[in-house]
N, C-alpha and C positions, 0 to 999 in steps of 0.2 A: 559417432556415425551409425551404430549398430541401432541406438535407443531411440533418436532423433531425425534419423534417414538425413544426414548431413552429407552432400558431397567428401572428397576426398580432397583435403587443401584447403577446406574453407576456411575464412579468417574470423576467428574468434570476436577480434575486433568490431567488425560491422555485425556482428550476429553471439548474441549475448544470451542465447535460449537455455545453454549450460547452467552460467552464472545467475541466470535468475530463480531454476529451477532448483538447483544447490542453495540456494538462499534464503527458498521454501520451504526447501527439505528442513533446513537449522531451527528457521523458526517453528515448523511443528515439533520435530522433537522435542524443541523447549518446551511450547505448549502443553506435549504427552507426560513430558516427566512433571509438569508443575499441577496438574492434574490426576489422571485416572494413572500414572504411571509411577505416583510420586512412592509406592512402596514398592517398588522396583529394586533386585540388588545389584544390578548391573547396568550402565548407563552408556547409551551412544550421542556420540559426537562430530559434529564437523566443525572443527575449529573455524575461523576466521582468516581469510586467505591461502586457505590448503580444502582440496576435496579427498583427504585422505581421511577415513572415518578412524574416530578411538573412543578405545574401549577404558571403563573407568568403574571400580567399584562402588558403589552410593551408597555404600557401609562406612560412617566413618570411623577410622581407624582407634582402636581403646588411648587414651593418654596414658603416657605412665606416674606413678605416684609420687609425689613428693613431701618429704616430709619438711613440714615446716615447723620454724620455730616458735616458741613461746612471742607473745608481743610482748614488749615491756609498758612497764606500768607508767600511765600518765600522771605527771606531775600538775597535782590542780595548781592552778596561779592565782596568786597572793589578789584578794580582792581590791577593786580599784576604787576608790572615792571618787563620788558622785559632784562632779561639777557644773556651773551655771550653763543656762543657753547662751551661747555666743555666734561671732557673726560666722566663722568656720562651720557651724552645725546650720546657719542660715543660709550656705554656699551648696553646704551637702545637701540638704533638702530640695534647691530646687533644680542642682546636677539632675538629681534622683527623677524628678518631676518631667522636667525636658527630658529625659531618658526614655520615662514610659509612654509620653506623649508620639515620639519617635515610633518605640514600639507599635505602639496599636494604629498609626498610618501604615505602616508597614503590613501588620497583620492583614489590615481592611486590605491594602492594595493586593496583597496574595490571594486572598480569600476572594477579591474582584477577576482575579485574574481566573484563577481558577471556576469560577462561577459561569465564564466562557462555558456556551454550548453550540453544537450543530446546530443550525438554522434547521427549522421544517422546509421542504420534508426530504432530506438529505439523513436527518437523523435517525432516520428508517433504515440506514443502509450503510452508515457511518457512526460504528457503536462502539465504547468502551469494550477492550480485549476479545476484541475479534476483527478478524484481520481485512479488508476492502481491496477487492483487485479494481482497478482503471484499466482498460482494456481499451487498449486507443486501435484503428486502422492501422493495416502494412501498404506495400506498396502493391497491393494486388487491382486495385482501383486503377491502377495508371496500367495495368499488362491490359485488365479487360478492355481499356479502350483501346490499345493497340488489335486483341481479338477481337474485338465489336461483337462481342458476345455478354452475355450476363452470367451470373456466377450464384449458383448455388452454393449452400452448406453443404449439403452429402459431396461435390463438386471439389471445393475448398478443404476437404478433408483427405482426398486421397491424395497418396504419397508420392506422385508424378503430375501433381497437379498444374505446376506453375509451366512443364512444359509442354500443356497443352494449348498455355495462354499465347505462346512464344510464337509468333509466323514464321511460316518456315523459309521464306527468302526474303534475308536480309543483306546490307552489306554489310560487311566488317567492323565498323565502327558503329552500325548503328544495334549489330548483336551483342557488342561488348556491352553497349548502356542497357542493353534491356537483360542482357542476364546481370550486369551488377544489379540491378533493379530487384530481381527476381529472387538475390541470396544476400540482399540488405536487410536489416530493419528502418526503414522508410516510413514516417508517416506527415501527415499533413501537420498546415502552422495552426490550423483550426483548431485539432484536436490536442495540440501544445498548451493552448491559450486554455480550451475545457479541464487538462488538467489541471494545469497550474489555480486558475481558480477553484476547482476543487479542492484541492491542498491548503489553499488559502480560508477556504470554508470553514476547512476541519479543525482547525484553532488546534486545541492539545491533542485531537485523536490524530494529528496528519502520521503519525509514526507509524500509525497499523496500516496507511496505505503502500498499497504496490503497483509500479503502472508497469504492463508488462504490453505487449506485440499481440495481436488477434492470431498468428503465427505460434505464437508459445502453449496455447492455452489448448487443450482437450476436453473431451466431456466426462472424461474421469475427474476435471477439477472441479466440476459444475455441483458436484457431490455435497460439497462443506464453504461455507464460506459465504461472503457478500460480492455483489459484482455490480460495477459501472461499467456499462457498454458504449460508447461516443461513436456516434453516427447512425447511420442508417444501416439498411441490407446492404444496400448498394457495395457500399466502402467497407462495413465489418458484418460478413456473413454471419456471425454470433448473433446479431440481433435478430433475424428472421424465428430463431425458440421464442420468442416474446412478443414476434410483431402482432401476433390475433388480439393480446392485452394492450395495447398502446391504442390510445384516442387519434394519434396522429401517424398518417401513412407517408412514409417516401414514396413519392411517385416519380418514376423513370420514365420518359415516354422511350426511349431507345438509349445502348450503351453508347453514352457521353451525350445525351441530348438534352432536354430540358429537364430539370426537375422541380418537384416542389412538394408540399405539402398538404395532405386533406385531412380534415378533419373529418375522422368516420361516425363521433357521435355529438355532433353539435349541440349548443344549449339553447334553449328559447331566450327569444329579444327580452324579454320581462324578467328573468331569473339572472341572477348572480350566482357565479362559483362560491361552493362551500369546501373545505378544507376538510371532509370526511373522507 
């Protein structure tokens, strides 16, 4: 509550911003200690399924000595006479044969497998050992159309934000949905479907991604790291840092009216897109 400005009672269940950020916290220390941290003589930890941090020496501990014994001496064996080819040595040969035949489909097929890369140009942004946030919409998209207002970043970042989105006369039943609304993680089936395909993309890198809440995220995370943002300004005010660089604008004519798409730097009728 202190760290996160979480009401008092809220259920962990629908709102998971602890457990994700705990789970970023693990994997950078792994990161620090397997890097710039690895002559370190002391080691922190957040185990797995506990957020109680421990502590751990990274010296490992001297073995102690044993003394061992003499080997005893090996007994050469009596040499064996030399026998004809028969059909037993014509069975082991082609065992042997079909064996490494086996073998090397096997190697090709790992070696195929692993030859899997990111598509362009996702690969830009989806990189061996480093880590990809997906940063899908919250439910702030459904309050603004109840405000009929639009939503800034600076707006979306203060700490009473959501009850400004909130009208102030409602009935009973319809203030319950809109504050479950407002202390869920919600997002749309849209940006379900953009993850999951992305995940799908990422062949062997899907591990290093994290899909967390537009909710979760600060500009202190914007520091280190790669980032997917799905949607517009509209639905994830994150995107508005980046809208000047994007070819394509969300266009709102009013909150919840029409929307759609322009194109800010069009290509002439004669020219083809190039992949520079």
């Amino acid at each position: 509550m202190a760290v996160f400005g979480k009401p008092v009672g809220y259920s962990p269940v629908e709102d998971s911003a602890v457990r994700v950020h705990v789970r970023q916290l693990r994997l950078r220390l792994h990161e620090y200690y397997a890097c710039e941290g690895r002559h370190e003589s002391l080691m922190i930890e957040i185990p797995k399924g506990s957020y109680v941090l421990e502590f751990r020496s990274a010296i490992p501990e001297p073995t102690a000595q044993v003394d061992l014994a003499p080997l005893p001496q090996l007994v050469q064996p009596a040499p064996v006479a030399r026998r004809g080819f028969g059909l037993n040595d014509l069975i082991t040969i082609i065992a042997a044969g079909v064996t490494i035949v086996c073998a090397a489909g096997w190697y090709h097929a790992v070696n195929q497998a692993r030859g899997q890369t990111v598509p362009w140009p996702l690969n830009a942004v989806i990189q061996p050992n480093q880590s990809t946030r997906i940063v899908v919409a919250d439910g702030n998209s459904m309050l603004r159309l109840l405000a009929g207002k639009k939503l800034t970043l600076d707006e979306y970042l203060q700490p009473g934000f959501l009850n400004s989105m909130v009208p102030q006369h409602m009935n009973e039943n319809v203030a319950r949905l809109v504050h479950y609304i407002s202390e869920s993680q919600l997002t749309s089936y849209a940006d379900l479907i953009a993850s999951s395909t992305l995940v799908r993309l990422a062949t062997r890198q899907a591990d290093h991604l994290i899909v967390c809440s537009s909710r979760d995220l600060n500009d202190r995370d914007l520091e280190q790291g790669n980032y997917i943002f799905i949607g517009g300004p509209t639905s994830n005010p994150w995107v508005s840092l980046i809208e000047d660089k994007l070819n394509f604008e969300v266009v709102e004519d009013d909150a919840g009216g029409t929307m759609y798409f322009r194109n800010k730097n069009p290509l002439p009728a004669n020219r083809q897109p190039t992949r520079d």
